[in-house]
N, CA, C and O atoms as a Maestro MAE file, in Angstrom:
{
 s_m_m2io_version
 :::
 2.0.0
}

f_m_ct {
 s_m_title
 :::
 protein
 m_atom[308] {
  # First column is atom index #
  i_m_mmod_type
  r_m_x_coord
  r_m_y_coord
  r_m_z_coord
  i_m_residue_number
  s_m_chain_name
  s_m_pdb_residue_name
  s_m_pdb_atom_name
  i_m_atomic_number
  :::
  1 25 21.311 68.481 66.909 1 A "UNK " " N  " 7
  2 3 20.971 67.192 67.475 1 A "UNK " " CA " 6
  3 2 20.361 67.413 68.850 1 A "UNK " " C  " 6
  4 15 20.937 67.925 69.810 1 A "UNK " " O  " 8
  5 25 19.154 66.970 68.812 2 A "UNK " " N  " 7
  6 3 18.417 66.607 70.255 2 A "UNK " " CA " 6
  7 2 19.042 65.849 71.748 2 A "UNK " " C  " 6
  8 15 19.409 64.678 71.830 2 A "UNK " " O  " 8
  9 25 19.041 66.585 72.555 3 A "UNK " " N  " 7
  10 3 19.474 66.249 74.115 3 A "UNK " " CA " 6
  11 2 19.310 64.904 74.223 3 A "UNK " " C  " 6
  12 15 18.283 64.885 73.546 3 A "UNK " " O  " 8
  13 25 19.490 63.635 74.547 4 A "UNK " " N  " 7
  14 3 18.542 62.459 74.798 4 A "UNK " " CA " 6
  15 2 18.428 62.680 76.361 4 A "UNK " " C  " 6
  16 15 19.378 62.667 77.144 4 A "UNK " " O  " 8
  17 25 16.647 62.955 76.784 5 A "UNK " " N  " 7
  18 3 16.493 62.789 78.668 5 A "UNK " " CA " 6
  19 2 16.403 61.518 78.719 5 A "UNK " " C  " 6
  20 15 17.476 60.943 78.904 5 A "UNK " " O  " 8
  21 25 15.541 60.914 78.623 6 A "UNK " " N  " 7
  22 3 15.979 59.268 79.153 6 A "UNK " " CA " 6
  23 2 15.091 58.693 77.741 6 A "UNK " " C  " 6
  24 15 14.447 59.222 76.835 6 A "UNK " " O  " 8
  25 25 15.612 56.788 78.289 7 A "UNK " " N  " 7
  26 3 15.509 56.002 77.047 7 A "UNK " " CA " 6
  27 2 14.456 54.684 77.859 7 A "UNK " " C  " 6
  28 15 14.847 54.008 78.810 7 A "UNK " " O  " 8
  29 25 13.126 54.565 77.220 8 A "UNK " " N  " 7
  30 3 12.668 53.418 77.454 8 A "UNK " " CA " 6
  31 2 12.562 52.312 76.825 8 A "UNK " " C  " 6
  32 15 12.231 52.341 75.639 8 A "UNK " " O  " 8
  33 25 12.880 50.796 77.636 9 A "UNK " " N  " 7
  34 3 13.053 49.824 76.513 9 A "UNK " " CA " 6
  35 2 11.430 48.966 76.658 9 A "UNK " " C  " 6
  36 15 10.856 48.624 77.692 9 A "UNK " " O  " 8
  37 25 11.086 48.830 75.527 10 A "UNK " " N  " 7
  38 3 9.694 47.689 75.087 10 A "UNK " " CA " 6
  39 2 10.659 46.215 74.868 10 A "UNK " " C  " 6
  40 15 11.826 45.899 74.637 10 A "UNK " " O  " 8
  41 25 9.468 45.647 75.082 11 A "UNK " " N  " 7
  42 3 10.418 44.225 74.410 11 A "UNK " " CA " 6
  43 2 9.387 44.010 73.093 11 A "UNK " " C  " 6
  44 15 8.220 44.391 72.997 11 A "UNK " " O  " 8
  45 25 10.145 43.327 72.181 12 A "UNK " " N  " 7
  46 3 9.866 43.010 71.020 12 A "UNK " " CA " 6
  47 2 8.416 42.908 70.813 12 A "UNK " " C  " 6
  48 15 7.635 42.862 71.763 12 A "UNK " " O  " 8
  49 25 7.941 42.862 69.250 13 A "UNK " " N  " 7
  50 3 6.540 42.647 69.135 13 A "UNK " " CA " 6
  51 2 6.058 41.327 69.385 13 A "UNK " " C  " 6
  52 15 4.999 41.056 69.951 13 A "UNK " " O  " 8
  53 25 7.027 40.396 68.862 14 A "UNK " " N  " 7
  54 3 7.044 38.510 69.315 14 A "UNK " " CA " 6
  55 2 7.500 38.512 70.500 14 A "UNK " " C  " 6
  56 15 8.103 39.387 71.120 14 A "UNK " " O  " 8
  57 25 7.077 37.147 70.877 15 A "UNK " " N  " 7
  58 3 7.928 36.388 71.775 15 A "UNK " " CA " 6
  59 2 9.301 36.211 71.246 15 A "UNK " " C  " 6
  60 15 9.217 36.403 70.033 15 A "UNK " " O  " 8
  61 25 10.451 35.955 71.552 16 A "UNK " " N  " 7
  62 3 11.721 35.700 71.169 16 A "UNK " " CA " 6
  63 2 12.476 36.897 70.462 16 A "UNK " " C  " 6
  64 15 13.621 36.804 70.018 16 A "UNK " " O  " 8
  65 25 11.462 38.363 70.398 17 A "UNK " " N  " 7
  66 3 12.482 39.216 69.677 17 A "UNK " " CA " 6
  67 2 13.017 39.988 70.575 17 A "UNK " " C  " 6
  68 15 12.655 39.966 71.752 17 A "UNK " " O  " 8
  69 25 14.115 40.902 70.029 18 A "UNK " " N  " 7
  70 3 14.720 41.712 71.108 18 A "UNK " " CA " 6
  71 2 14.160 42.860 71.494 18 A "UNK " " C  " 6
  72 15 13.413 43.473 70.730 18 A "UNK " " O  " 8
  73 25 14.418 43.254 72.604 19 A "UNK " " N  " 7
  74 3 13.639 44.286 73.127 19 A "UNK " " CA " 6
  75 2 14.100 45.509 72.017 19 A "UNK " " C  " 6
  76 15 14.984 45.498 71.162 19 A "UNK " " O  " 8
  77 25 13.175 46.504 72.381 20 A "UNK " " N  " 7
  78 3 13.279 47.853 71.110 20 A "UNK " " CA " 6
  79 2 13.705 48.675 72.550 20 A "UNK " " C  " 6
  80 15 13.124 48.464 73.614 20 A "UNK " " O  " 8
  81 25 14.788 49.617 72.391 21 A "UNK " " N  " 7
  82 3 15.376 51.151 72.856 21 A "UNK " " CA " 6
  83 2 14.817 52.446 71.974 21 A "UNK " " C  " 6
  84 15 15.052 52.925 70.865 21 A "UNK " " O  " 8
  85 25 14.009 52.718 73.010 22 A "UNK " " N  " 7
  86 3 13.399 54.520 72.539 22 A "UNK " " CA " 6
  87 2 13.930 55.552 73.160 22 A "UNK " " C  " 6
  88 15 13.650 55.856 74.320 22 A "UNK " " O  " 8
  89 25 14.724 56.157 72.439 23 A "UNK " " N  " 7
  90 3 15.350 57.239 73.055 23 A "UNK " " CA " 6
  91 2 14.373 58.383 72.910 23 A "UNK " " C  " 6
  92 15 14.014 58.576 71.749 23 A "UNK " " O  " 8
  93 25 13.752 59.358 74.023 24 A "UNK " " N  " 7
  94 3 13.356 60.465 74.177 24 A "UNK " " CA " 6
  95 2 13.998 61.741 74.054 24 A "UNK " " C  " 6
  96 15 14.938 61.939 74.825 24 A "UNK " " O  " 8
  97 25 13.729 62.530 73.351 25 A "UNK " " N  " 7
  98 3 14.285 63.955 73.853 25 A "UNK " " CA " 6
  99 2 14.284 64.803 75.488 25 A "UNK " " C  " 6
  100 15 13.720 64.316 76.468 25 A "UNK " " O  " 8
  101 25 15.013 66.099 75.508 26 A "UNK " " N  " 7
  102 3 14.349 66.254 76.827 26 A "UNK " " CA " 6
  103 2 12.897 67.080 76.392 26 A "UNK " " C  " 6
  104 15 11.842 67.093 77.026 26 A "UNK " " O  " 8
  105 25 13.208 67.748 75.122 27 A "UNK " " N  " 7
  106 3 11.809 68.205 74.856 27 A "UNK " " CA " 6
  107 2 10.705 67.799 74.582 27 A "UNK " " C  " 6
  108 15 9.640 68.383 74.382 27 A "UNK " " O  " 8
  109 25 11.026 66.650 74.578 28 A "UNK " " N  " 7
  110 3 9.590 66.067 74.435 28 A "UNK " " CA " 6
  111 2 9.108 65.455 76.056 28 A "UNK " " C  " 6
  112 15 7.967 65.044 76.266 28 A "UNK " " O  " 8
  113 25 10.011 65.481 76.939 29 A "UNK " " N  " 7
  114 3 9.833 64.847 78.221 29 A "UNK " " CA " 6
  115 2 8.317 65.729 78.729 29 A "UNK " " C  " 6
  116 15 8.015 66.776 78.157 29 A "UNK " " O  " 8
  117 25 7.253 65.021 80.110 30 A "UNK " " N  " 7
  118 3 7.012 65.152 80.384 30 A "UNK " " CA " 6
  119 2 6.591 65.030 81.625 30 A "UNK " " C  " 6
  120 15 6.903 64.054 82.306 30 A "UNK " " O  " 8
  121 25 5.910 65.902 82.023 31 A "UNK " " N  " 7
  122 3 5.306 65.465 84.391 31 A "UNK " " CA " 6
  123 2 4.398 64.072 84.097 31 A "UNK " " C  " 6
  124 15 3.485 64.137 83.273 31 A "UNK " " O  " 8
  125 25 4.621 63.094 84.645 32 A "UNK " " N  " 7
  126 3 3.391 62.007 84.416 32 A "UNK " " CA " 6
  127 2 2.227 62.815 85.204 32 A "UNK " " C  " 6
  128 15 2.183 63.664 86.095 32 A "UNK " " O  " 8
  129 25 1.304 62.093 84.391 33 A "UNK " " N  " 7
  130 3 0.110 62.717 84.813 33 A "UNK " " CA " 6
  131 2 -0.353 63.570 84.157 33 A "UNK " " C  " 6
  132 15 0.342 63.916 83.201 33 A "UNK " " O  " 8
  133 25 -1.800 64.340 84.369 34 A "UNK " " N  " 7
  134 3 -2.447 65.429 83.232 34 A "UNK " " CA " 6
  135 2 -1.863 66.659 83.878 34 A "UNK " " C  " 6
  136 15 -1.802 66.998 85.060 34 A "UNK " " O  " 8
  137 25 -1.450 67.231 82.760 35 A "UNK " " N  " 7
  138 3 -0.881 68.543 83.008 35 A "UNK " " CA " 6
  139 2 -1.391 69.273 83.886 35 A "UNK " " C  " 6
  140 15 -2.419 68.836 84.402 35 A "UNK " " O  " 8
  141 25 -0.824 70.727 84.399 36 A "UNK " " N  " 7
  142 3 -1.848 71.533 85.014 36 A "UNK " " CA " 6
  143 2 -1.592 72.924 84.281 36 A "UNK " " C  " 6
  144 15 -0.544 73.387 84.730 36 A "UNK " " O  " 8
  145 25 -2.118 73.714 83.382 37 A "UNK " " N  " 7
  146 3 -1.917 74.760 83.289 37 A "UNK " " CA " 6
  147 2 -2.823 75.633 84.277 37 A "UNK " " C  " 6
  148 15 -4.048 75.690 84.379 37 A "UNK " " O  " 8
  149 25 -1.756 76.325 85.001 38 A "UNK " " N  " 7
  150 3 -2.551 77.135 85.761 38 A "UNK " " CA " 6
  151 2 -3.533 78.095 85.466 38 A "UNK " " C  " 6
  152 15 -4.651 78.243 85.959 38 A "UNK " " O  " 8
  153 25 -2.687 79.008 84.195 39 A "UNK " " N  " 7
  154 3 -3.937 79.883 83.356 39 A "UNK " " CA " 6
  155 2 -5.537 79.554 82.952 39 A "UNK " " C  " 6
  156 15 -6.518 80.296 83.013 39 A "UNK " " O  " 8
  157 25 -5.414 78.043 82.480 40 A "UNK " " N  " 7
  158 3 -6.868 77.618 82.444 40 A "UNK " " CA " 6
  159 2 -7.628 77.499 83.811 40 A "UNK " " C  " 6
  160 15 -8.797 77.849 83.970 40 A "UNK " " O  " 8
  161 25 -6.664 76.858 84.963 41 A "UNK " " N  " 7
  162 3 -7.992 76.969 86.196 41 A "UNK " " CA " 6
  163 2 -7.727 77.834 87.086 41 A "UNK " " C  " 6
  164 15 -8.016 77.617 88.262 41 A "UNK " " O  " 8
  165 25 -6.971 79.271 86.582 42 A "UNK " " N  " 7
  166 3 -7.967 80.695 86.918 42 A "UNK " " CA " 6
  167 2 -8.454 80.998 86.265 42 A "UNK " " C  " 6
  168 15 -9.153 81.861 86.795 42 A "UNK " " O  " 8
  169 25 -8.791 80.926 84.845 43 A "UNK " " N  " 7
  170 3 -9.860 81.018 84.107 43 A "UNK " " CA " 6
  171 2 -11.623 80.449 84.325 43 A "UNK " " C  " 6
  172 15 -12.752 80.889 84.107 43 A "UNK " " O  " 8
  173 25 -10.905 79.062 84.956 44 A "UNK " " N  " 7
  174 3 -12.491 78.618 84.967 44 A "UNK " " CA " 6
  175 2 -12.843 78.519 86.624 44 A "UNK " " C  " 6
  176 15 -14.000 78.263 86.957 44 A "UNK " " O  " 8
  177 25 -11.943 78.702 87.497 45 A "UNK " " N  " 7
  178 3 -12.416 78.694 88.795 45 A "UNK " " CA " 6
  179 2 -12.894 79.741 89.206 45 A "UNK " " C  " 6
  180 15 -13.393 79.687 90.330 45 A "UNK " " O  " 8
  181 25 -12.926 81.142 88.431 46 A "UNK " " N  " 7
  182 3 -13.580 82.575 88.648 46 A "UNK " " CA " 6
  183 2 -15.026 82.617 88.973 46 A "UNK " " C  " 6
  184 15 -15.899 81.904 88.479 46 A "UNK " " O  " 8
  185 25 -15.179 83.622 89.944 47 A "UNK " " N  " 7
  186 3 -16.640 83.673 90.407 47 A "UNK " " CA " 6
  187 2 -17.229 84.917 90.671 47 A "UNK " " C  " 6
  188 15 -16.784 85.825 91.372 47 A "UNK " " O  " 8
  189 25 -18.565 84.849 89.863 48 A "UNK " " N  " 7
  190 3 -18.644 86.382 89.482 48 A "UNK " " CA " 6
  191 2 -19.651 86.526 90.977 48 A "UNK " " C  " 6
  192 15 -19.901 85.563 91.702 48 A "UNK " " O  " 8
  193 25 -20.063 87.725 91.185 49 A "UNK " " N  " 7
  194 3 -21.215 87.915 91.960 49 A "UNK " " CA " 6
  195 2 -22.019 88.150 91.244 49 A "UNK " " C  " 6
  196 15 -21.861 88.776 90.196 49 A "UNK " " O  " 8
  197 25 -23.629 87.443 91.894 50 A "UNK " " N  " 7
  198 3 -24.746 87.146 91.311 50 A "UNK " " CA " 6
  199 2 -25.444 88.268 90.674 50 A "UNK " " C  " 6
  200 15 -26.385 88.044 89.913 50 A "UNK " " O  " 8
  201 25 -25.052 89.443 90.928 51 A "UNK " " N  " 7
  202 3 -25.687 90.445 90.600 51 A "UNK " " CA " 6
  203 2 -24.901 91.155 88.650 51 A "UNK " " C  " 6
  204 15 -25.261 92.096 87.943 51 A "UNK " " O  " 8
  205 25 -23.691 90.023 88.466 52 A "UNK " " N  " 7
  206 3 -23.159 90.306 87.039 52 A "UNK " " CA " 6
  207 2 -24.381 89.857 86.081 52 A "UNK " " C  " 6
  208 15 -24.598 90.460 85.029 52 A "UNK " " O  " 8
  209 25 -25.143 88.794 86.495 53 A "UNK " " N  " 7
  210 3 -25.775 88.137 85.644 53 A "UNK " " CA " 6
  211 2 -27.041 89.431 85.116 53 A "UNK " " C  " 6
  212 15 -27.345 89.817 83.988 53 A "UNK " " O  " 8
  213 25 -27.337 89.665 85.905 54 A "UNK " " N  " 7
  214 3 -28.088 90.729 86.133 54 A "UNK " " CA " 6
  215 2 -27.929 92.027 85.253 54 A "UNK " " C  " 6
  216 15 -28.795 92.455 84.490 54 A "UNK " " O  " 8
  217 25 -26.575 92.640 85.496 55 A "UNK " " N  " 7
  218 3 -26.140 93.533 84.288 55 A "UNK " " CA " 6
  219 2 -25.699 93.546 83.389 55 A "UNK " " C  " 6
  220 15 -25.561 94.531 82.663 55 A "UNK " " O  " 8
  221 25 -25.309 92.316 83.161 56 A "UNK " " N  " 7
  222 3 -24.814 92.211 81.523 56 A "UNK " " CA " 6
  223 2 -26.066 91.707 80.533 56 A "UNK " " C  " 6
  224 15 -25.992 91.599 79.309 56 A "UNK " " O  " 8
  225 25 -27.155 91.444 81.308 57 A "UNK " " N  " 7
  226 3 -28.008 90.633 80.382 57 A "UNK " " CA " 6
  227 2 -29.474 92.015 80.647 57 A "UNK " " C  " 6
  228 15 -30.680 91.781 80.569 57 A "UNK " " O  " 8
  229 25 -28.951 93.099 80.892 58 A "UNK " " N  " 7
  230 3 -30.136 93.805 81.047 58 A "UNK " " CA " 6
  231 2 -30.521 94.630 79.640 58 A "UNK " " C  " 6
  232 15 -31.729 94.785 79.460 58 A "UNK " " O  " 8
  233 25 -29.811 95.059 78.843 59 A "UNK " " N  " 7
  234 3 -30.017 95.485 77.814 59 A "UNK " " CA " 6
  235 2 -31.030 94.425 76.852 59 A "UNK " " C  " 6
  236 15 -32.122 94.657 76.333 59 A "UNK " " O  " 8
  237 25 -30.199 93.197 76.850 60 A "UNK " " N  " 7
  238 3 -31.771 92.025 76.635 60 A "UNK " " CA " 6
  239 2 -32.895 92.052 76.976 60 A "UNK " " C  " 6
  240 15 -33.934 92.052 76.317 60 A "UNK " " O  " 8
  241 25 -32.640 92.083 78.428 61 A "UNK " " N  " 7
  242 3 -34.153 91.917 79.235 61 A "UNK " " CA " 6
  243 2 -35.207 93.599 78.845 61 A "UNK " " C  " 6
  244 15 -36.438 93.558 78.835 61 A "UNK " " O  " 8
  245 25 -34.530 94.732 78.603 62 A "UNK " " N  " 7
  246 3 -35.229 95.837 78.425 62 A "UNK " " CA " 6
  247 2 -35.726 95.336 76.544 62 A "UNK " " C  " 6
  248 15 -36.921 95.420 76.262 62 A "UNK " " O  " 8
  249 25 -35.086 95.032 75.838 63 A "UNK " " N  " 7
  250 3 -35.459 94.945 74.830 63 A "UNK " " CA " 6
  251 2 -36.640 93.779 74.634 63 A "UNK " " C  " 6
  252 15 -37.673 94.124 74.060 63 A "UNK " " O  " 8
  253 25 -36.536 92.747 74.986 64 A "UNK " " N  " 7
  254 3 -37.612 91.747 75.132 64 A "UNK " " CA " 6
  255 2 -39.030 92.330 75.780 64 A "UNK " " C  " 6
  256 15 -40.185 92.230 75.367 64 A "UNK " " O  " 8
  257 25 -38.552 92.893 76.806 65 A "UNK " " N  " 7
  258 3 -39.787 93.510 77.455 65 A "UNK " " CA " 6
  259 2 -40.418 94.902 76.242 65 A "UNK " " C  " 6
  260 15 -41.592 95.022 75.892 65 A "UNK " " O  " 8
  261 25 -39.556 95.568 75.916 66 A "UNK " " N  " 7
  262 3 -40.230 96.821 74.899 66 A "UNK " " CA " 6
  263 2 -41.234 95.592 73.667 66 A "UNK " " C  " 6
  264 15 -42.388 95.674 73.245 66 A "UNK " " O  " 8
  265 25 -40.237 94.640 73.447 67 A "UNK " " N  " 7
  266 3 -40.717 93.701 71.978 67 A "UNK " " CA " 6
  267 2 -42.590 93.412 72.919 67 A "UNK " " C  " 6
  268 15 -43.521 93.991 72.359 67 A "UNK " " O  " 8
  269 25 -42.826 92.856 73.776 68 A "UNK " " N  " 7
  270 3 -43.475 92.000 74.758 68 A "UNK " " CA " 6
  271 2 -44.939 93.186 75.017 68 A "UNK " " C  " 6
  272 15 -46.126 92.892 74.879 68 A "UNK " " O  " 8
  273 25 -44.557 94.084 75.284 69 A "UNK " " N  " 7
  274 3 -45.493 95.235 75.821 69 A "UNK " " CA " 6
  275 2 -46.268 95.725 74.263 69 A "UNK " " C  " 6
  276 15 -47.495 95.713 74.159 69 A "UNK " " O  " 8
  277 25 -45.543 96.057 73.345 70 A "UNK " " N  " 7
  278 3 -46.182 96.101 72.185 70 A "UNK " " CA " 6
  279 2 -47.567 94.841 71.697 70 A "UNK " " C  " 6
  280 15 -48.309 95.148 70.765 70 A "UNK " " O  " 8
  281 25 -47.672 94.105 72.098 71 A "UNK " " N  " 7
  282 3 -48.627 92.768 72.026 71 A "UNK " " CA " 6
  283 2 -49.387 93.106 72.890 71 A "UNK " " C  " 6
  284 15 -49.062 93.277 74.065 71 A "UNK " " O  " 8
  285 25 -50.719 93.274 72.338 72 A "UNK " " N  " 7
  286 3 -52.003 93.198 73.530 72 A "UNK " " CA " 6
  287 2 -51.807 91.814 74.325 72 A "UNK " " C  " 6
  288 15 -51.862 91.799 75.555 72 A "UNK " " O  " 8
  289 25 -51.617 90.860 73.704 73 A "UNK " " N  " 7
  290 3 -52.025 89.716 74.537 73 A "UNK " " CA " 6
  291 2 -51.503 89.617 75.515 73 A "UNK " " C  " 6
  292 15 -52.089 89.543 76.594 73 A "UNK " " O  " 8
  293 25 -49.596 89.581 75.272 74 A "UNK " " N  " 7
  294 3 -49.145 90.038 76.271 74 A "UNK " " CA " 6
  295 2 -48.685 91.070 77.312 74 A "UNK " " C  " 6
  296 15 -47.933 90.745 78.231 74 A "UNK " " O  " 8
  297 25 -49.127 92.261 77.160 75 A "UNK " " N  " 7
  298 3 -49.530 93.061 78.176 75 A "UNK " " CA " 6
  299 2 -49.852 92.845 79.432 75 A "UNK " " C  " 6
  300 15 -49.397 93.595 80.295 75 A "UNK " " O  " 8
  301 25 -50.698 91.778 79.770 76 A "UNK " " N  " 7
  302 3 -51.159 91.330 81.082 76 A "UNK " " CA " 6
  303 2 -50.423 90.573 81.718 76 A "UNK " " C  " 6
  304 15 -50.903 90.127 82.761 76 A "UNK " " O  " 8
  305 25 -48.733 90.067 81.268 77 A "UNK " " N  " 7
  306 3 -48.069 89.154 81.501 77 A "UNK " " CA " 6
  307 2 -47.344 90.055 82.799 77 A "UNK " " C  " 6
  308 15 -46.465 89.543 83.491 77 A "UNK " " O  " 8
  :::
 }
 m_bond[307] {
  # First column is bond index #
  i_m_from
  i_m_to
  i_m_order
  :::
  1 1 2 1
  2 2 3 1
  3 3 4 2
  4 3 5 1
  5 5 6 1
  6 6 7 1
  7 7 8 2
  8 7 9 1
  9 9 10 1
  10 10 11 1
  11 11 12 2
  12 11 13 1
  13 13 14 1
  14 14 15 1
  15 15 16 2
  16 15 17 1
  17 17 18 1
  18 18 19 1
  19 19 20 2
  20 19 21 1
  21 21 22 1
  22 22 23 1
  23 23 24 2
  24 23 25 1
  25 25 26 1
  26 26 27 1
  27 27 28 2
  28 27 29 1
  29 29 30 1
  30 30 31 1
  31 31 32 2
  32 31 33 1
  33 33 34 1
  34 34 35 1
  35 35 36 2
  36 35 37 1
  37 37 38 1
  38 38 39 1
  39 39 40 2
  40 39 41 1
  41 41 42 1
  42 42 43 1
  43 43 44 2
  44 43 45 1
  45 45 46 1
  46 46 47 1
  47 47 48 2
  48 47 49 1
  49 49 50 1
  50 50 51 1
  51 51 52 2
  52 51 53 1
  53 53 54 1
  54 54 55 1
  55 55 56 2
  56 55 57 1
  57 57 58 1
  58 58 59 1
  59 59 60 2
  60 59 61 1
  61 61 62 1
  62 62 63 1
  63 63 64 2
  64 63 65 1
  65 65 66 1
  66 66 67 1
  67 67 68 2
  68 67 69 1
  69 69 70 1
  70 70 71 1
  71 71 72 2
  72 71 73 1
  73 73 74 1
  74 74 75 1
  75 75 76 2
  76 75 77 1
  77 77 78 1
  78 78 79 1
  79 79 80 2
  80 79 81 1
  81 81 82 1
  82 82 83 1
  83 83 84 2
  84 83 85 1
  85 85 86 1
  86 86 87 1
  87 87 88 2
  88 87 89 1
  89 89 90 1
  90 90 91 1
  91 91 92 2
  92 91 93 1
  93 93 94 1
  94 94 95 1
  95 95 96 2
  96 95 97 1
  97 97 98 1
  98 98 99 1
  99 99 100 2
  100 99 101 1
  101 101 102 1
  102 102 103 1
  103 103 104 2
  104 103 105 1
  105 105 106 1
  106 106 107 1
  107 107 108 2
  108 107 109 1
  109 109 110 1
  110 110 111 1
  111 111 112 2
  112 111 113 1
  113 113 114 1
  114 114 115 1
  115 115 116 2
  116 115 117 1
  117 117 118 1
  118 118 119 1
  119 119 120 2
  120 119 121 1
  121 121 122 1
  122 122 123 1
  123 123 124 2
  124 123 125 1
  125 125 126 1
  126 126 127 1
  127 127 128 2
  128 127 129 1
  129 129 130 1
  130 130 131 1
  131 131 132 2
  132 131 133 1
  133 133 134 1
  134 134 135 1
  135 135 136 2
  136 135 137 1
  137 137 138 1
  138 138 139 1
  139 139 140 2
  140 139 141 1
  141 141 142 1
  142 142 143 1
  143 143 144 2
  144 143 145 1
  145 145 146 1
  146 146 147 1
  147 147 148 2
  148 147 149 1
  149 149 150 1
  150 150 151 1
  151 151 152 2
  152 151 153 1
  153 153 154 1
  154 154 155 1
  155 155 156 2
  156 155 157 1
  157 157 158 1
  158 158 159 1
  159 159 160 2
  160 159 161 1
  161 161 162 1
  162 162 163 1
  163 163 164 2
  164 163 165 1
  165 165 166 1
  166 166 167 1
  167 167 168 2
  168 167 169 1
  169 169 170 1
  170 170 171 1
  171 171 172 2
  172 171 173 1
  173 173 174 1
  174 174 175 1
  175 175 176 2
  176 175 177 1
  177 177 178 1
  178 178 179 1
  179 179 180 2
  180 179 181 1
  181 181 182 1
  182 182 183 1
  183 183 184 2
  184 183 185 1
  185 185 186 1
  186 186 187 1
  187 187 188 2
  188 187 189 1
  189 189 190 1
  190 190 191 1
  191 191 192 2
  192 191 193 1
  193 193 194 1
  194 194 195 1
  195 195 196 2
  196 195 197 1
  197 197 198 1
  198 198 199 1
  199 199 200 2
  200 199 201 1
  201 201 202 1
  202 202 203 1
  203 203 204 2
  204 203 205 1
  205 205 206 1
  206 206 207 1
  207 207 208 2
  208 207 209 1
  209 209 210 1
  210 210 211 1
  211 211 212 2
  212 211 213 1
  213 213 214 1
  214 214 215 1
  215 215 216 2
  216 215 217 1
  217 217 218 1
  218 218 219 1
  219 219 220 2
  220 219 221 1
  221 221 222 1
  222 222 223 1
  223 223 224 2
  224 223 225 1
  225 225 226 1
  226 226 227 1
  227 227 228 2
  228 227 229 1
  229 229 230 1
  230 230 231 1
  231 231 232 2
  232 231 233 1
  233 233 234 1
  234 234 235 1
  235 235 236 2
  236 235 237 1
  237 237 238 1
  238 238 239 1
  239 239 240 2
  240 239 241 1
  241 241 242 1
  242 242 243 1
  243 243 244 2
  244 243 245 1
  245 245 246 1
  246 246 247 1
  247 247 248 2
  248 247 249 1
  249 249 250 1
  250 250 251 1
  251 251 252 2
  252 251 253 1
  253 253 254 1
  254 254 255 1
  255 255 256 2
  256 255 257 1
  257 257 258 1
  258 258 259 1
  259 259 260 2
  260 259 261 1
  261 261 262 1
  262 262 263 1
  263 263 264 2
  264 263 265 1
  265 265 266 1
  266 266 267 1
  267 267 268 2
  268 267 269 1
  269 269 270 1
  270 270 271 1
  271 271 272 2
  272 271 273 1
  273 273 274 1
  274 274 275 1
  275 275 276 2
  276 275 277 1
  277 277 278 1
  278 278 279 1
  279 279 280 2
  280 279 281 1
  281 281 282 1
  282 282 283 1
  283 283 284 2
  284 283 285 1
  285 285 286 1
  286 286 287 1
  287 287 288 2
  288 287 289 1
  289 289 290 1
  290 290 291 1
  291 291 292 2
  292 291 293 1
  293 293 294 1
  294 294 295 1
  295 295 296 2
  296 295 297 1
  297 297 298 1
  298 298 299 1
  299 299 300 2
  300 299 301 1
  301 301 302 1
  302 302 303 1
  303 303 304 2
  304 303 305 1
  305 305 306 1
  306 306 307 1
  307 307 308 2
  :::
 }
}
């Protein structure tokens, strides 16, 4: 059997009915408000230096350029 953390009361769906009691678990309790997992915003607050962009995407950039140089037309580019 589940802990009860606290119990909120609604009042009825009519006018004139009795209010409804919802009992909560504590496991289901929560922080009001949107969560914060911290793991996600060091995940997304990370900051690379400008020069990552640079090396991870160079094996692309050499291959595009080999594809690119093969083309007379573009040669002069």
């Amino acid at each position: 059997m589940l802990k009860i953390g606290h119990e909120v009361v609604r009042p009825g769906k009519y006018q004139g009915d009795d209010s409804v009691t919802i009992t909560i678990p504590e496991e289901l309790e929560t922080v009001a408000g949107i969560p914060l997992e911290h793991r996600e915003v060091d995940w997304y607050a990370r900051e690379y230096p400008l020069e990552t962009m640079n090396i991870t995407e160079r094996a692309s950039r050499d291959w595009a350029n080999g594809i690119r140089d093969n083309h007379v037309e573009m040669r002069e580019i």
